[in-house]
C-alpha positions in Angstrom: 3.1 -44.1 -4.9 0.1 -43.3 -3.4 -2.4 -40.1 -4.6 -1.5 -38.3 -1.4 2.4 -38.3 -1.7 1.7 -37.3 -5.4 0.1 -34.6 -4.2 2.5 -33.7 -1.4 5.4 -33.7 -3.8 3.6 -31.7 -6.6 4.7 -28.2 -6.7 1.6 -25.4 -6.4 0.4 -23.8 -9.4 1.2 -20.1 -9.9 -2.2 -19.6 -8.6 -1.5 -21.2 -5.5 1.3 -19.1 -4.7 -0.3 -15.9 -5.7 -3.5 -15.7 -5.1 -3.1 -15.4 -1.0 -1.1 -12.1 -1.3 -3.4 -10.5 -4.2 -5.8 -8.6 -1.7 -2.8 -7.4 0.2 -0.9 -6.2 -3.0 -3.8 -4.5 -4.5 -4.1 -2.4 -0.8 -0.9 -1.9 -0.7 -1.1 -0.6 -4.8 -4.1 1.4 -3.7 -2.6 3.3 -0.6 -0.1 4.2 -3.0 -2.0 5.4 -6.2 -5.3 6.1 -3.8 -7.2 5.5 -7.4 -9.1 2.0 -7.5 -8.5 1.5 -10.9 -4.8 2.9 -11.3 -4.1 0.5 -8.1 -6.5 -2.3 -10.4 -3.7 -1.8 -13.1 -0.5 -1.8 -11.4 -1.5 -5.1 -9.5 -2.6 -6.5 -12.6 0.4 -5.4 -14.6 2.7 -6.7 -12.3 1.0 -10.1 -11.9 1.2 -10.4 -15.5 5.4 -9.9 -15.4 5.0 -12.1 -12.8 3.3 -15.1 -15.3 5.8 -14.8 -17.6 8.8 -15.4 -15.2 6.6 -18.1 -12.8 9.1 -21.0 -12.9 11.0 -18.4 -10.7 8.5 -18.2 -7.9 9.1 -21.6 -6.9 12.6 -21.1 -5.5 11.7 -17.3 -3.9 12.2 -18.1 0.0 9.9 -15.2 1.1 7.1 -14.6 -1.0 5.6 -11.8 0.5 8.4 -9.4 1.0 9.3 -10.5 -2.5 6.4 -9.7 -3.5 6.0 -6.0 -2.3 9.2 -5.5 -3.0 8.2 -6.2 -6.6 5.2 -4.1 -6.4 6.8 -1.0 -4.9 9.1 -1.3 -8.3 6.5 -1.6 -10.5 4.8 1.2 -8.8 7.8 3.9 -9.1 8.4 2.6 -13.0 4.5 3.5 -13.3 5.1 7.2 -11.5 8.2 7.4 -13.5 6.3 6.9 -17.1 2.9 8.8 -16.0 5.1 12.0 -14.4 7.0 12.3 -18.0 3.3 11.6 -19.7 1.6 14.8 -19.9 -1.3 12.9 -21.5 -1.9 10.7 -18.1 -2.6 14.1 -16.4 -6.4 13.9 -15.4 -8.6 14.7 -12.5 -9.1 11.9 -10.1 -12.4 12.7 -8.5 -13.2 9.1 -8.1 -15.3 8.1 -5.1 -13.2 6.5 -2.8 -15.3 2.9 -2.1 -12.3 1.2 -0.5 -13.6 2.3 3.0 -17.2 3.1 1.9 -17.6 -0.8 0.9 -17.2 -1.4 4.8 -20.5 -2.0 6.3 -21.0 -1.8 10.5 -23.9 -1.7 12.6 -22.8 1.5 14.6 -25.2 4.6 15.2 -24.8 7.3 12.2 -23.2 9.5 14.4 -20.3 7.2 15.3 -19.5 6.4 11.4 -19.8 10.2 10.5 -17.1 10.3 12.7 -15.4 7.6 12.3 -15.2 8.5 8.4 -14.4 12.6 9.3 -11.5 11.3 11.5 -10.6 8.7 9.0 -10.3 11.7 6.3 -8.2 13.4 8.7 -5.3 10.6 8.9 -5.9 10.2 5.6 -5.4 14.0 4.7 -1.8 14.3 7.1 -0.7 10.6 5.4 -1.2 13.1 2.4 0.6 15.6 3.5 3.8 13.8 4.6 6.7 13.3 2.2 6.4 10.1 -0.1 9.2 8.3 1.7 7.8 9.4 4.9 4.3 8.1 3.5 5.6 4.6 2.3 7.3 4.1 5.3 4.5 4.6 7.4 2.2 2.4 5.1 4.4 -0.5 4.7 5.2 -0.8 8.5 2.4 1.0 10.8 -0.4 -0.4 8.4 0.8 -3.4 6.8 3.2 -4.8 9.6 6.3 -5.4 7.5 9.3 -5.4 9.5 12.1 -2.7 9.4 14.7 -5.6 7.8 11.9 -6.5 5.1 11.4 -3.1 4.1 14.9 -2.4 3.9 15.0 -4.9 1.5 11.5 -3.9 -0.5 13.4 -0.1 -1.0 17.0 -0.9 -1.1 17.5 1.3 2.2 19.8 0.7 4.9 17.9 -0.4 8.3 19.1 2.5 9.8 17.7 5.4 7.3 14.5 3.5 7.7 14.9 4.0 11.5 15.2 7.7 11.5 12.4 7.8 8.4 10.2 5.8 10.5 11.0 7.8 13.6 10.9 11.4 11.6 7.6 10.1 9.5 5.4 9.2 12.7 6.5 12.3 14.3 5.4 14.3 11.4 2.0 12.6 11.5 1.8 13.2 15.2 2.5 17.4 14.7 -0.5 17.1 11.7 -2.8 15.5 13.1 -2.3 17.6 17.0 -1.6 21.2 15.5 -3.4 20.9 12.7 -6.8 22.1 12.9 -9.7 19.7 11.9 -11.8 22.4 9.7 -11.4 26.2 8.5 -13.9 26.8 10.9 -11.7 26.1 14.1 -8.8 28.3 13.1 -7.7 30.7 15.6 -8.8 34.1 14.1 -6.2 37.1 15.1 
């Protein structure tokens, strides 16, 4: 047997297999907590399940809805435990570096704006319901299809549909009727 085919046939390491989809998890966990080291934790928590049961991963067919799907648990169990907690109450002023860490070569003008109009998605993504939020996340920013979310929440394709549909059109009305500061409110 030569070294290639020993290679070939030689199953990846748990390494292998995770570390292509740990960026994407811990964006996902982020856009979900929107606290870098809260989404740190839950990605790190979850990797650790994940360690103990790795034989498992091996016969998963698709890894990365798997995956998510696994996060999105491990991130309601962690609202679930920190709701009930009154201790894990605090004040999240953290800076938020996850878009500040970007670096471009545009005028300052153009990423003052960039960043105010960036705030303002960010501040209607707020403002929508959390199923109306996740849905929007999962699909419209990290491209999972309507059948792989469906089976990341345990949701019929069909709710998803009319979330989806109901969730961008929620955005839409935010982010058109909304004014952009106090200042451009229409004064009676």
């Amino acid at each position: 047997m030569s070294i290639l085919n020993a290679l070939k046939s030689r199953s990846p390491s748990f390494e292998d297999l995770i570390r292509p989809h740990l960026k994407g998890m811990y964006y996902q966990a982020y856009r979900f907590l929107k606290n870098q080291s809260d989404a740190e934790d839950l990605v790190q928590d979850f990797t650790l399940r994940l360690y103990k049961n790795k034989a498992k991963l091996h016969e998963i067919d698709h890894l990365r809805s798997w995956l998510y799907k696994g996060l999105y648990r491990q991130f309601l169990n962690y609202i679930r435990d920190n709701t009930h907690n009154p201790l894990n109450n605090r004040d999240d002023t953290e800076d938020n570096d996850l878009e500040s860490s970007v670096h471009h070569d545009y005028s300052p003008e153009l990423l003052t704006e960039q960043e105010m109009e960036l705030s303002r998605v960010e501040d209607a993504l707020d403002k929508l319901s959390q199923n109306h939020h996740h849905i929007i996340i999962m699909h419209d920013i990290e491209g999972f299809t309507l059948a792989e979310i469906a089976e990341i929440m345990d949701t019929p394709i069909g709710t998803l549909k009319s979330r989806l549909h109901r969730a961008r059109a929620n955005l839409k009305y935010k982010l058109v009727m909304e004014p952009i500061s106090p200042n451009q409110c229409v004064k009676s």
